[in-house]
C-alpha positions as CSV (number, residue, x, y, z in Angstrom):
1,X,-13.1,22.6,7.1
2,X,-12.4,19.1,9.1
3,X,-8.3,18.0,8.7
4,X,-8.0,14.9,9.9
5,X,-3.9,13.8,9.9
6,X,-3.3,10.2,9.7
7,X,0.0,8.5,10.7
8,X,2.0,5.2,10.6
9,X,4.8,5.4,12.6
10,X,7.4,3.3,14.2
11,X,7.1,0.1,12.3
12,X,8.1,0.0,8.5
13,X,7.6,2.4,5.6
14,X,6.3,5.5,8.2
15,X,4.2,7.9,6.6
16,X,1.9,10.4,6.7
17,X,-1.6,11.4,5.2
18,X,-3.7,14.7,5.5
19,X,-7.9,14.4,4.9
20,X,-10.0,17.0,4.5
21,X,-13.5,17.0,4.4
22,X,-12.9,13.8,3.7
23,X,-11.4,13.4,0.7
24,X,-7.4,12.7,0.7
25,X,-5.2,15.7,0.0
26,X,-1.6,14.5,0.7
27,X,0.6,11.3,1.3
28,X,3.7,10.7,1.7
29,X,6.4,8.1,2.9
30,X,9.5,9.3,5.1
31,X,11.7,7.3,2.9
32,X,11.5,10.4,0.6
33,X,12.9,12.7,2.7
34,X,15.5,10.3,5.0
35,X,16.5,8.9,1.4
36,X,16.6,5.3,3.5
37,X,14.8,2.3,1.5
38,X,11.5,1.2,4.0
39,X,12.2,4.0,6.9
40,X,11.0,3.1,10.4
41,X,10.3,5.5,13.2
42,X,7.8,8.5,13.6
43,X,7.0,10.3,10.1
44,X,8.1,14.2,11.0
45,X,9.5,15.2,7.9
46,X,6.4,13.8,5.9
47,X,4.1,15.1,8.1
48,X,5.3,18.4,7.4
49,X,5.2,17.8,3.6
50,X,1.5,16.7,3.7
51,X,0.4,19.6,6.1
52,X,2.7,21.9,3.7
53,X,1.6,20.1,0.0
54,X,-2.7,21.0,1.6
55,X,-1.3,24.8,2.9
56,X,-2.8,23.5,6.5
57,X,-1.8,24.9,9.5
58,X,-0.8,22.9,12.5
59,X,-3.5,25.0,14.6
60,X,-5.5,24.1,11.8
61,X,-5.8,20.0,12.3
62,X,-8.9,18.7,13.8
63,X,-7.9,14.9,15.1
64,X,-4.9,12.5,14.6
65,X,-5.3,9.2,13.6
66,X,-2.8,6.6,14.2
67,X,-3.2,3.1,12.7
68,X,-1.9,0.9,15.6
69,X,-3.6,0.3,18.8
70,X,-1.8,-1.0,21.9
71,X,-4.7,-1.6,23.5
72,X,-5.7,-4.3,21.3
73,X,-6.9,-7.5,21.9
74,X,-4.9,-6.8,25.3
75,X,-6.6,-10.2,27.0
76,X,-5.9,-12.6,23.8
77,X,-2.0,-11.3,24.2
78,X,-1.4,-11.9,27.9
79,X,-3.5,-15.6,26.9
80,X,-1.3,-16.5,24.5
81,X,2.1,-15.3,26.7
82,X,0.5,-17.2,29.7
83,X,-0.1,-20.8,27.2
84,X,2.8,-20.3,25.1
85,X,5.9,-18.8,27.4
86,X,7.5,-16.7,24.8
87,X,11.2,-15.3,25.3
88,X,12.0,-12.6,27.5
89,X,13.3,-10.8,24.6
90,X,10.5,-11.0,22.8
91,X,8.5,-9.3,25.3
92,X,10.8,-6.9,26.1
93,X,10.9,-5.9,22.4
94,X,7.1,-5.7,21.9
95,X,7.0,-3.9,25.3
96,X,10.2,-1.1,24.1
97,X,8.1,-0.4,20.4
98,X,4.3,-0.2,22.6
99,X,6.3,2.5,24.7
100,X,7.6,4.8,21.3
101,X,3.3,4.0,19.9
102,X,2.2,5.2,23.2
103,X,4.0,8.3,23.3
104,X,3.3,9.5,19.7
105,X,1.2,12.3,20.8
106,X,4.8,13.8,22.4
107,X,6.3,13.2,18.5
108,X,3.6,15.0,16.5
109,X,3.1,17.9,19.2
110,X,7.3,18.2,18.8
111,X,7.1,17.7,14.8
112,X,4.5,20.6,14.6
113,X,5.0,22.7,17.3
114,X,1.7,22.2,19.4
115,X,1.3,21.5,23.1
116,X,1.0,18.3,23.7
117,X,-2.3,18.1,25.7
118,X,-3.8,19.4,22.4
119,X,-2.5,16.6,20.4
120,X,-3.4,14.1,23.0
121,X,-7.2,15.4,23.1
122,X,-7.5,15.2,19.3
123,X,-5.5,12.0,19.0
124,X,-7.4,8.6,17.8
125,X,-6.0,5.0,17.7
126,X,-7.1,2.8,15.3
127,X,-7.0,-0.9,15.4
128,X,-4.0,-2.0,12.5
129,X,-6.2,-4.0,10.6
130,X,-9.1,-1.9,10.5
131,X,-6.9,0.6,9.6
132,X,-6.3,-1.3,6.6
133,X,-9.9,-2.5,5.6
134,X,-10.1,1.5,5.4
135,X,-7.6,2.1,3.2
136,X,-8.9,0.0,0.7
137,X,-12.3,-0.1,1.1
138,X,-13.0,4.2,1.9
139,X,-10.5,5.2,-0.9
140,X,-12.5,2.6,-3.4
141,X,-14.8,3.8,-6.4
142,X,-17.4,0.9,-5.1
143,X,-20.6,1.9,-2.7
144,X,-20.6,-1.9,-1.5
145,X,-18.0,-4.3,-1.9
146,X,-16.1,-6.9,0.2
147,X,-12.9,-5.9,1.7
148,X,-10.0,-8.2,3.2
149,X,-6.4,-7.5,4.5
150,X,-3.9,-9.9,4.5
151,X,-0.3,-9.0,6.0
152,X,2.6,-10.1,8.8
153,X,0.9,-8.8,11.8
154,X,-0.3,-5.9,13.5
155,X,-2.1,-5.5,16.8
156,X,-1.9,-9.8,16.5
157,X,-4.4,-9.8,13.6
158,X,-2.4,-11.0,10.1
159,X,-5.7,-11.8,8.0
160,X,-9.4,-9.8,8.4
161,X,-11.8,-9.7,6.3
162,X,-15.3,-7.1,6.3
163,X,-17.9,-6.1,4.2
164,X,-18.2,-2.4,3.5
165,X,-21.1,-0.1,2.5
166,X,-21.4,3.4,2.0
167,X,-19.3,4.8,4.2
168,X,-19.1,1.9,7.3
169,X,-17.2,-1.4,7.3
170,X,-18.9,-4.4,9.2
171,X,-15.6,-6.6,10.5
172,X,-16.9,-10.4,9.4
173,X,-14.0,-12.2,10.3
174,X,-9.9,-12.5,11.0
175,X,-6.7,-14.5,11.5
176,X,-5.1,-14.0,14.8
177,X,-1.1,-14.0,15.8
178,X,0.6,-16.3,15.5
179,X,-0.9,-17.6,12.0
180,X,0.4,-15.2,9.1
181,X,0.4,-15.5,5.5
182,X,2.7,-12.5,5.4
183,X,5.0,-14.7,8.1
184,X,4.9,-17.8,5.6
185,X,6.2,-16.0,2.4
186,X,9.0,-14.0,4.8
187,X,10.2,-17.2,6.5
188,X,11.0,-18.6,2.7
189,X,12.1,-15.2,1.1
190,X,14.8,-15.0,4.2
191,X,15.6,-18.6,3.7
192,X,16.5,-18.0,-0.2
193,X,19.4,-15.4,0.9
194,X,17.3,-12.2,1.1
195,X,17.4,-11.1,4.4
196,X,16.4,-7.7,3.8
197,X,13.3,-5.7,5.1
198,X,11.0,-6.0,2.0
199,X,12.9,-8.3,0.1
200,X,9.6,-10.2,-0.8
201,X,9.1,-8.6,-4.6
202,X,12.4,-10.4,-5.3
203,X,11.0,-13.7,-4.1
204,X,8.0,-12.6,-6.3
205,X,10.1,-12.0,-9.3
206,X,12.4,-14.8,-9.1
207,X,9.3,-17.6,-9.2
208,X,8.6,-17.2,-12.8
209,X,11.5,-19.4,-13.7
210,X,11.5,-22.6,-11.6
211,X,8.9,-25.2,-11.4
212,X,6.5,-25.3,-7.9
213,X,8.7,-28.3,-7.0
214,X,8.5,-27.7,-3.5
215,X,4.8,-27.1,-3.2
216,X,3.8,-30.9,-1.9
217,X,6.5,-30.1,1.0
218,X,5.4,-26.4,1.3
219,X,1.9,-27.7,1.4
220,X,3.2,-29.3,5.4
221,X,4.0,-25.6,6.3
222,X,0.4,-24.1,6.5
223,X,-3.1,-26.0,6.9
224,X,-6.1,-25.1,5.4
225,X,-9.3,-24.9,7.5
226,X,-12.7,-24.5,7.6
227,X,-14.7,-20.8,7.3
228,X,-11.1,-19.7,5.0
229,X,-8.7,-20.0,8.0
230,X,-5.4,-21.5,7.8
231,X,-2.8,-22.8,10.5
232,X,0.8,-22.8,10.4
233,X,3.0,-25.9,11.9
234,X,5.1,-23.6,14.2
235,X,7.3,-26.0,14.2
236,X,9.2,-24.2,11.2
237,X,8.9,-20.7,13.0
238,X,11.0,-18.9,15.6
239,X,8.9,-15.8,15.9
240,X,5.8,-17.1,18.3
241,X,8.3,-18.6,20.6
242,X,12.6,-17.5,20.3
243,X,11.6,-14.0,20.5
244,X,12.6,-12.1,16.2
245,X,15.0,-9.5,16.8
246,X,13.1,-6.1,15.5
247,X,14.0,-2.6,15.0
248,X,11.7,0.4,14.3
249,X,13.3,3.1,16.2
250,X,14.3,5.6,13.0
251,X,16.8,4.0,10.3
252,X,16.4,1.0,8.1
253,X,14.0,-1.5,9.8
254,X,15.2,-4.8,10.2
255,X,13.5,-8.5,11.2
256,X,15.8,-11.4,12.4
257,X,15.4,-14.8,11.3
258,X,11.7,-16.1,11.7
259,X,12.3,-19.8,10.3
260,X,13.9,-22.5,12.2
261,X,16.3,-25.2,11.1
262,X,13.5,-27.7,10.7
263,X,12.6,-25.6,7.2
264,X,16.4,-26.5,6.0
265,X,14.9,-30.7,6.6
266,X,12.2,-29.9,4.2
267,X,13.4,-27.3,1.4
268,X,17.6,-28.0,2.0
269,X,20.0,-25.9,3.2
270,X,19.2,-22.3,3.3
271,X,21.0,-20.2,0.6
272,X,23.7,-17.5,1.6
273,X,23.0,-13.8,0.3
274,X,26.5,-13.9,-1.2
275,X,25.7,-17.4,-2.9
276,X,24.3,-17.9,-6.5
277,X,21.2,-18.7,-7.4
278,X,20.4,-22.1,-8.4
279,X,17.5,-23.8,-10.0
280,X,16.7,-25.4,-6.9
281,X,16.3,-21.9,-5.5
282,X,14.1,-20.9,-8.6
283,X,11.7,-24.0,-7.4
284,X,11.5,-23.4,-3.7
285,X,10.3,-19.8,-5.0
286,X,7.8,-21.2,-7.3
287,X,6.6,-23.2,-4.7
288,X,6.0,-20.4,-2.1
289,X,4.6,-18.1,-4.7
290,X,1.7,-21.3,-5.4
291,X,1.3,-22.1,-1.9
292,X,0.6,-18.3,-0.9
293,X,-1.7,-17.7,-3.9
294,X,-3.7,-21.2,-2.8
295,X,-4.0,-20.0,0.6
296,X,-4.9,-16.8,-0.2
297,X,-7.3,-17.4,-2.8
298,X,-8.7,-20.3,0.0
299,X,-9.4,-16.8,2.3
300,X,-11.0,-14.6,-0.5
301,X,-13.1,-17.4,-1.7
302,X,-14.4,-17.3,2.0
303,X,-14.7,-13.9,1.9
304,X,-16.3,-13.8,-1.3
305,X,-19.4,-16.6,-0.3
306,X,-19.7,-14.9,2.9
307,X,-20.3,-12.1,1.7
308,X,-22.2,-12.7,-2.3
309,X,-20.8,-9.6,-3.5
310,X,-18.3,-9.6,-7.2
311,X,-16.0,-6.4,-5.7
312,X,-13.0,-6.7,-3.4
313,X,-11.1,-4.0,-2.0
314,X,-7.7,-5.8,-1.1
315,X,-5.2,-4.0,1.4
316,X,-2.0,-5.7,3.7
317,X,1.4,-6.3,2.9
318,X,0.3,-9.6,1.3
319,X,-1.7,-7.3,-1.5
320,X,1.8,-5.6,-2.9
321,X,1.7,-9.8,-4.7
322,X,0.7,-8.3,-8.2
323,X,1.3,-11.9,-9.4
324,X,-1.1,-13.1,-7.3
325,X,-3.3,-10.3,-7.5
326,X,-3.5,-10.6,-11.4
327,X,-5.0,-14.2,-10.8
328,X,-7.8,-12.7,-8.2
329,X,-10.9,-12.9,-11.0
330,X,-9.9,-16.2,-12.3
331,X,-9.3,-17.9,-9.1
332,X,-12.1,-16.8,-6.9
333,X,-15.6,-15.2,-7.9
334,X,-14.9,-12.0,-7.6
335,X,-15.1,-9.7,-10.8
336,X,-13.6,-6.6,-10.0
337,X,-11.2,-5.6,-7.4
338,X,-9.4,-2.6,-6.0
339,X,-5.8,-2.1,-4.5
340,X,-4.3,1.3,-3.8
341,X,-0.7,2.0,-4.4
342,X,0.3,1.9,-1.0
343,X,-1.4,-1.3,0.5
344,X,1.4,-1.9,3.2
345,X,1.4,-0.6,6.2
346,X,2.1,3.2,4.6
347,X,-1.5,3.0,3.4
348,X,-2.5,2.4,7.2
349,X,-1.8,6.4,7.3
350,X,-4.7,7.1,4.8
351,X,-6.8,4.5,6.4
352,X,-6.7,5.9,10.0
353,X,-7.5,9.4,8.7
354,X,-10.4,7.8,6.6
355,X,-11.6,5.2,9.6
356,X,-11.7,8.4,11.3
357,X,-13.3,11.0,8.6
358,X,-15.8,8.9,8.2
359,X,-16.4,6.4,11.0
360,X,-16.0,9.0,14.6
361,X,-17.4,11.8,12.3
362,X,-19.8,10.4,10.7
363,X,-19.8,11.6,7.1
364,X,-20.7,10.6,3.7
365,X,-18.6,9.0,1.3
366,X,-16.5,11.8,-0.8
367,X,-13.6,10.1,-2.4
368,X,-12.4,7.5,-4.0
369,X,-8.5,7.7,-5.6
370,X,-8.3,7.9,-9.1
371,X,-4.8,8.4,-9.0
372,X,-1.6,8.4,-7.1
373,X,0.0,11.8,-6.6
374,X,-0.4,12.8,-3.8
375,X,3.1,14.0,-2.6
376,X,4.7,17.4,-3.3
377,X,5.4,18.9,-6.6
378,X,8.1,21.7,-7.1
379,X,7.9,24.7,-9.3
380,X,10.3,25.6,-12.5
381,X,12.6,28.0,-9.9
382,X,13.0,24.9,-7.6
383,X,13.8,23.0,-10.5
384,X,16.1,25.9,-11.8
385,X,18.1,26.3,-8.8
386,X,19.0,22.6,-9.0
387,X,20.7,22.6,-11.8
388,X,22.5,25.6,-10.9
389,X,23.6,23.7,-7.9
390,X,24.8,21.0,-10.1
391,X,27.1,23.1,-12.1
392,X,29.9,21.9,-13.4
393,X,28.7,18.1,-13.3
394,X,26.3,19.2,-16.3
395,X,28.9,20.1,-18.5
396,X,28.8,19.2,-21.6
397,X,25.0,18.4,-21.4
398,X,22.6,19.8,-23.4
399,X,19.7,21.8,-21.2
400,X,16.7,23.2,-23.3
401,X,13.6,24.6,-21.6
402,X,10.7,23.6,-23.7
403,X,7.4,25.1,-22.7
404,X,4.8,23.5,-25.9
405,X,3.6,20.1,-23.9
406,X,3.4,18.6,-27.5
407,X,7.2,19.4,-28.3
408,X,8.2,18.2,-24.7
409,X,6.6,14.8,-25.2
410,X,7.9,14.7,-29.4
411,X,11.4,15.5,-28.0
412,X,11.5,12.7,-25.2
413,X,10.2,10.3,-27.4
414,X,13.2,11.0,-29.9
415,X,15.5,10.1,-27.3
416,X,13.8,6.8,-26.5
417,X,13.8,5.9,-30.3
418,X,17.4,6.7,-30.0
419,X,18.0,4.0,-27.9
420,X,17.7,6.4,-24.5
421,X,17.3,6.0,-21.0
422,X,15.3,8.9,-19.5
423,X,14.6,10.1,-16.2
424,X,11.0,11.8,-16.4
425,X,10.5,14.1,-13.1
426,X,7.4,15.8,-13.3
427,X,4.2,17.3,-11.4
428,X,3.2,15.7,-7.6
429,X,5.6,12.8,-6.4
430,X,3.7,9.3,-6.0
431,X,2.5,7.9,-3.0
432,X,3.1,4.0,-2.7
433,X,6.2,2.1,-3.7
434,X,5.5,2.5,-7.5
435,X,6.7,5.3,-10.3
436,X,3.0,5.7,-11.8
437,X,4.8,8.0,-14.4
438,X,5.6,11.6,-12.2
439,X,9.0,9.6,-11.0
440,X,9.8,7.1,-13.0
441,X,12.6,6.4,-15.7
442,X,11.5,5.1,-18.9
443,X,12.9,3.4,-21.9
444,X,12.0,1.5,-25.2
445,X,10.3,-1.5,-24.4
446,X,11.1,-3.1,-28.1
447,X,14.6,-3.4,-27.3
448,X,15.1,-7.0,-25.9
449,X,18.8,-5.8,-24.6
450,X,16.9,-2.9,-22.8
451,X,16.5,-4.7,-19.5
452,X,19.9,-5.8,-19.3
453,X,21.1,-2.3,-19.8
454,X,19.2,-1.1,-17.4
455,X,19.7,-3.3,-14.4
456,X,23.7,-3.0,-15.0
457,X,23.9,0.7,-15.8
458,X,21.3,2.4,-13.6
459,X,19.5,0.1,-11.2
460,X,22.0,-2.2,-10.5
461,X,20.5,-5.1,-9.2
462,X,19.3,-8.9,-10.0
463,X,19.4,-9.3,-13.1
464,X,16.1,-11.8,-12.6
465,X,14.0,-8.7,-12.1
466,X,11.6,-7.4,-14.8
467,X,10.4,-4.1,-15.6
468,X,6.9,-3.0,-16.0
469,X,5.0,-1.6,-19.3
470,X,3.4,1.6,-19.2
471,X,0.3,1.1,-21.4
472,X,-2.0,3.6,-23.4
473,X,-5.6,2.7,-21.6
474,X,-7.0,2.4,-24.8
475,X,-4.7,0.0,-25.9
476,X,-5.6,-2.3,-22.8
477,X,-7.0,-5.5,-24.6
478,X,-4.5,-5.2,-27.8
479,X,-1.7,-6.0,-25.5
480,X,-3.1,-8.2,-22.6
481,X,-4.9,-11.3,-21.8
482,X,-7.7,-10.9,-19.2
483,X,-6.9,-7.9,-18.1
484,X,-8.7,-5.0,-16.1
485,X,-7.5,-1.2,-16.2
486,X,-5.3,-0.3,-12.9
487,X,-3.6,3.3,-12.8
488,X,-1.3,1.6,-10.0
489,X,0.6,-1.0,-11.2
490,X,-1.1,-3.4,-8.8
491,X,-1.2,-6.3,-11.0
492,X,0.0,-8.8,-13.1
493,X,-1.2,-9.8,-16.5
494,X,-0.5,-12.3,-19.2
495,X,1.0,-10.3,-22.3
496,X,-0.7,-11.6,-25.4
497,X,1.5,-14.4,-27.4
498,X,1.6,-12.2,-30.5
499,X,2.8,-9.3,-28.7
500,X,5.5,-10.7,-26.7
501,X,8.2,-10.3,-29.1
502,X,6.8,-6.9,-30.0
503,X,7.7,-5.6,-26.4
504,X,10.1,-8.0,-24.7
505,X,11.8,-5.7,-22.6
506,X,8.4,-5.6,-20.3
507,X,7.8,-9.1,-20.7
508,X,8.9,-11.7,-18.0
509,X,10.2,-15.1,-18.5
510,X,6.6,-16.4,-17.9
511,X,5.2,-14.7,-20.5
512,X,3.7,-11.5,-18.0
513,X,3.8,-8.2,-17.4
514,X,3.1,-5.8,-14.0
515,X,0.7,-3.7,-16.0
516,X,0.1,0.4,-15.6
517,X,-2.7,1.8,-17.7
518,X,-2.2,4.7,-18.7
519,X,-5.5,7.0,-18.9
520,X,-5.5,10.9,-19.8
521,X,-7.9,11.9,-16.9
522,X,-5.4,10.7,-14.7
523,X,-2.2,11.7,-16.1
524,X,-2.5,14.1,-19.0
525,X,1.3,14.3,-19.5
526,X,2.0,11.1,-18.8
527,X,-0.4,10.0,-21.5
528,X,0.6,12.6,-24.0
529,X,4.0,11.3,-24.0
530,X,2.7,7.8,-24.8
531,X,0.9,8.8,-27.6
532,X,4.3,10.8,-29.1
533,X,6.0,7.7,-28.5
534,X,3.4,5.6,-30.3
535,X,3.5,7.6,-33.0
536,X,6.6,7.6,-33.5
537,X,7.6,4.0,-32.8
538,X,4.2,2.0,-33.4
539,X,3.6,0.7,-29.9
540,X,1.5,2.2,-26.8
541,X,4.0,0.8,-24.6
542,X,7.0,2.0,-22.8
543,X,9.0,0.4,-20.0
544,X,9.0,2.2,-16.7
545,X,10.7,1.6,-13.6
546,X,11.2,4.0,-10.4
547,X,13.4,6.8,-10.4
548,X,16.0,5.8,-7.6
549,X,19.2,3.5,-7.8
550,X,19.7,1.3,-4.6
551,X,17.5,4.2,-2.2
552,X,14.0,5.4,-2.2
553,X,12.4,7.1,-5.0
554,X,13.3,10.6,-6.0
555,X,11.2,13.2,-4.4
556,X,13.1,16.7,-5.1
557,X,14.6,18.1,-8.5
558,X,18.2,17.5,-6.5
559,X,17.6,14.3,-5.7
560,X,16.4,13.7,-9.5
561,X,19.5,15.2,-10.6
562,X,21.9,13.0,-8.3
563,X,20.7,10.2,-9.6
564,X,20.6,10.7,-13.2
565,X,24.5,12.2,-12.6
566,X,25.8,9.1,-11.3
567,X,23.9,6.8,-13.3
568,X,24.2,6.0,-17.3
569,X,21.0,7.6,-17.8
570,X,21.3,9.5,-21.1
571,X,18.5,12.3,-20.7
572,X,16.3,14.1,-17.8
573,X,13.1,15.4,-18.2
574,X,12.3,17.9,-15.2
575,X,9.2,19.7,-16.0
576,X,10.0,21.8,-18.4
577,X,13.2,21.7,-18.4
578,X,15.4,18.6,-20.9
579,X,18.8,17.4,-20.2
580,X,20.8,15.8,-22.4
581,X,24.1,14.8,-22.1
582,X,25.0,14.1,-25.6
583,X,24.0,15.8,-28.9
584,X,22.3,13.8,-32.0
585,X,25.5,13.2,-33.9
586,X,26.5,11.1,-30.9
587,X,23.3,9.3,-30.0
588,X,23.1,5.4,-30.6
589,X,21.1,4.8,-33.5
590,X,19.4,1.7,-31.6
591,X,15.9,1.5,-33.1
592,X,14.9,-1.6,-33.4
């Protein structure tokens, strides 16, 4: 046996990955465990889950793989600090975070109890960005296909692109700091009034209901070159040259401003957090969602002719855009393309340990993800105990423990015809920032009202936001326009004309959805349920959002429970186990 640990750690959404033999065993965010939304800092509690999840000793682990590399492109950084005189503060920031990377052997020989000459023997650095290529490329189903990542930064690369084959990757071509696609889209997502570390999906969200107004100005912002590079006019960026406040020491990561005032000339004044949206707001965020895609698909079309191949395995913070990844095989030549769940830099945890798995030790190919579960799963005493621990908040609820899988899924899908919100907690916890069905909270997707209800009595947030359909596999082509199968919620479709009205909770102003396909050898349960609930309400579709309110989503039974307790959820599934909180009699009769 050959364990190979892979890590991301201090920068945004730390994790940790265990692979063995190379295939991937366990992932998992820290988020899950800290319970705080994008954690930064060094992964120990997730770390321990993936070595605990695999039943792999610390003595047991062969290498550690850790997808930065401070040593990077060492020359082209002290070149650019000589040309371009940067702040003090912004070297003494990069300098601070290289110090916490360099000592990480220290944090996993203290996380697992090793010496730390042992760790530090066995310990692998791994370029960012090839860390990336690996995670989409060496967790793919294709032998050959092109591969590209596209992000802020990381080890001063924001765009690479690679062609990959069997089990190597041949780098073809990148995008160095302080040019950034991912930089771009930030500087206009904190300009629209949301400052907050990952606030980019909103940005994403709220386009589909302005007009690209802005686009002819956005257009000045970044230059399209020859050989699919682009340039940005720096002018309307601070973080090349002020020096961007960062902080990745263990907590909530945060980025100050990157855009300067010379944006507010161009797009108008930026917008306060606290201030309403306007439709001049819904423009600008058209016009940054067009730009991005044009750019982007300006770099893949690159990638594609360089490289004459009709696959693309996509990775990079700029690859969570399902909008523009549902537009990939009509804007560009490629035919089929592959994104894992967790294409940020959490997937550069399962990337290390694959660069390393099969790059250092020189092995075949031996996996490629099918699915994403790949965190813990708890057992019916775990799941027993909390609801003892819950006591007297439960009362009044119904609780029924209901082994037959087929009366499970007939039951749930009685609630949903009701007119129920339910919380469905089962099996292994899902790696990447979407609920794929094992943590997710579902609801009927022919009520038009549902969304409405559910951003104001459980999410609470905008109210701009749309949820995503859960769709029967088979049902694929009945509901959408274009569309290819994807387990992970990776990408955005048009729903078809006649069925819009059929589903509108899942549909988005524009006429879209964030598709899941839902296929039984990937998620039995999860599939059984939708075929009770088509039975019983004539449509292969439900609506399914994450299981979490305002925090990270729900890893343990307890945390499954807090959040259905202080929420207007009306049921819980956990495992085997059904909550209710009201009987029959009571329930809305809300069919539509």
């Amino acid at each position: 046996m050959t364990a190979i640990v892979g890590i991301n750690a201090y920068h945004g959404d730390a994790a940790a990955a265990l692979v063995v033999d190379g295939r991937l065993v366990a992932a998992m965010e820290e988020e899950r465990v800290t319970r705080v939304k994008h954690w930064a800092g060094f992964p120990r509690h997730a770390l321990r889950a993936c070595l605990d999840v695999a039943g792999v000793a610390p003595d047991d682990i062969d290498g550690f793989a850790i997808g930065r590399n401070p040593r990077a492109h060492r020359w082209r950084k002290a070149a650019f600090a000589l040309g371009h005189r940067p702040s003090l503060r912004l070297l003494v920031d990069r300098a601070r975070n290289g110090r916490r990377v360099g000592d990480v052997a220290g944090a996993i020989a203290d996380a697992l109890g090793l010496a730390r000459d042992r760790v530090r023997r066995r310990l692998s650095w791994v370029e960012h960005h090839p860390a990336h290529l690996a995670s989409a490329f060496l967790a793919s189903p294709f032998e050959e296909a092109a591969v590209c990542a596209i992000d802020g930064f990381g080890d001063f690369v924001s765009t690479s692109w690679a062609r990959g084959r069997g089990s190597e990757i041949e780098p073809l071509g990148r995008v160095l700091f302080p040019h950034s696609l991912g930089l771009f889209y930030l500087a206009v997502t904190q300009h629209l009034g949301f400052p907050a570390y990952g606030d980019e999906y909103k940005v994403m969200g709220l386009a589909a209901y302005g007009a690209a107004d802005f686009a002819p100005a956005m257009r000045k912002i970044v230059a399209l070159g020859r050989g699919g590079r682009f340039a940005l006019d720096l002018a309307y960026f601070r973080h090349w040259s002020d020096g961007v406040s960062m902080s990745w020491d263990g907590g909530e990561p945060t980025i100050g401003r990157v855009f300067t005032p010379v944006i507010d000339a161009l797009l108008g004044p930026a917008r306060r957090p606290d201030e309403p949206l306007e439709p001049r707001h819904e423009a600008i965020a058209a016009s940054v969602q067009l730009v991005f895609e044009e750019a982007a698909f300006h770099v893949l079309r690159h990638v594609q002719a360089v490289t004459g191949l009709e696959r693309l395995c996509l990775a990079g913070g700029c690859a969570m855009n399902s909008v523009a990844n549902g537009k990939i095989r009509g804007a560009t030549p490629f035919r089929h393309v592959f994104v894992q769940p967790a294409a940020g830099d959490d997937g550069t945890a399962i990337g290390a340990a694959l660069h390393v798995s099969y790059g250092e030790l020189d092995r075949p190919r031996a996996f490629a993800m099918e699915h994403g579960y790949w965190g813990p799963a708890f057992t019916d005493a775990d799941i027993h105990g909390a609801i003892e621990a819950a006591g007297p908040a439960l009362r009044g609820a119904l609780v029924r423990v209901i082994d037959d899988r087929d009366a499970l899924c007939d039951w749930t899908a009685e609630r949903l015809a009701e007119g129920g919100v339910v919380g469905w907690f089962q099996g292994r916890m899902e790696w990447g920032a979407r609920a794929l069905g094992n943590r997710s909270i579902l609801a009927d997707p022919r009520r038009a009202d549902m969304r409405q209800i559910i951003n104001a009595r459980i999410k609470r947030r905008e109210p701009f936001r749309p949820f995503a359909p859960a769709v029967l596999e088979e049902a694929l082509d009945e509901y959408f326009e274009g569309a290819a199968p994807d387990a992970f919620m990776m990408h955005v479709y048009p729903v078809r004309p006649d069925k819009r009205a059929i589903i509108p909770a899942v549909v988005h102003v524009d006429g879209s959805g964030r598709l899941q396909t839902v296929s039984r050898r990937a998620n039995p349960l999860f599939w059984q349920l939708l075929r009770a609930w088509e039975k019983r309400a004539g449509v292969p579709v439900l609506l399914n959002t994450s299981f979490n309110e305002s925090e990270p989503i729900v890893n343990t039974p307890a945390q499954a429970l807090d959040c259905f307790l202080r929420t207007g959820m009306d049921a819980i599934v956990l495992g085997r186990t059904a909550i209710w909180r009201r009987p029959a009699a009571t329930a809305r009769n809300a069919s539509p």
